[in-house]
N, C-alpha and C positions, 0 to 999 in steps of 0.2 A: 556162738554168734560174736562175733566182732565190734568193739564200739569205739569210736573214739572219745577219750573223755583226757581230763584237767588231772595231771598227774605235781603234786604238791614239792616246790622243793627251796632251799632257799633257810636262812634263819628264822631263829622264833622270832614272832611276831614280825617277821619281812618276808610276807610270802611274795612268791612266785610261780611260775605254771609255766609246765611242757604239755603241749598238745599231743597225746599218744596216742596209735591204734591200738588196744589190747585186747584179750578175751572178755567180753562180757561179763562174768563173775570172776575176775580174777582178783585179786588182791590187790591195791593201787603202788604197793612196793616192789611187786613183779615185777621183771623185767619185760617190758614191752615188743610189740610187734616191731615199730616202727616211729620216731621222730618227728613228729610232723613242724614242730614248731615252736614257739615260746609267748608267753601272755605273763606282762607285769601289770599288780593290780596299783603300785604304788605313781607309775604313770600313764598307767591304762592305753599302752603301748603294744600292738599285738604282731608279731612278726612272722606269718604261717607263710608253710610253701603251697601255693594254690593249686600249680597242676596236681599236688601227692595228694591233698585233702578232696580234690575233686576225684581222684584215681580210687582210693578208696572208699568213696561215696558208692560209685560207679559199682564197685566190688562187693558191694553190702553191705557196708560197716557202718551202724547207725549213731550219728552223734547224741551226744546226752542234752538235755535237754538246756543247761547252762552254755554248753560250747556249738550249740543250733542258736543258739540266741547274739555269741561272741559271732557267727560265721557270717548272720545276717546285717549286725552292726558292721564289721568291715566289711560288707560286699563281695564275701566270698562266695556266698548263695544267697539266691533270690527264694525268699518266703516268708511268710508272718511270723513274730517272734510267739514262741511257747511259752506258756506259765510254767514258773519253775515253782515247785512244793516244797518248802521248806518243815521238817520237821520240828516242831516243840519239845521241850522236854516235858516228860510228865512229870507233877506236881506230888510231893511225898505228902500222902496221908496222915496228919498228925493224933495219936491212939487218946 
């Protein structure tokens, strides 16, 4: 299955984000489907290409839950944003 999700790139501590189509479990250092676009979190600046992100909607490719919520804030699709689940770390047991 197909997803488009936030592929990380950029210097330590100065991320940055390409919007890609990839495999579903693939690894986020793959080389991807397809390019869709760019997302800076330092000016929260998003610059996607709409008809391609709409093209592969169309095609089955399900955004993640982070970049459904990026798509809804610019007005790329229309729908209510998602809760995104962020993991915790687990707490080490001291013996």
């Amino acid at each position: 299955m197909l997803s488009i999700k936030l592929q990380r790139i950029g210097k330590k501590h100065q991320p940055s984000y390409r919007l890609v189509v990839a495999e579903g479990r693939s690894k986020l250092a793959a080389p991807p489907i397809e390019d869709l676009g760019a997302y800076s979190t330092f000016t929260k600046k998003a610059t996607f290409r709409k008809e391609r992100v709409a093209h592969w909607i169309k095609m089955g490719a399900q955004p993640t839950a982070t970049v459904h919520n990026l798509l809804v804030k610019y007005g790329f699709i229309t729908a209510t944003k998602k809760q995104v689940k962020i993991k915790k770390k687990a707490e080490k047991k001291e013996a």
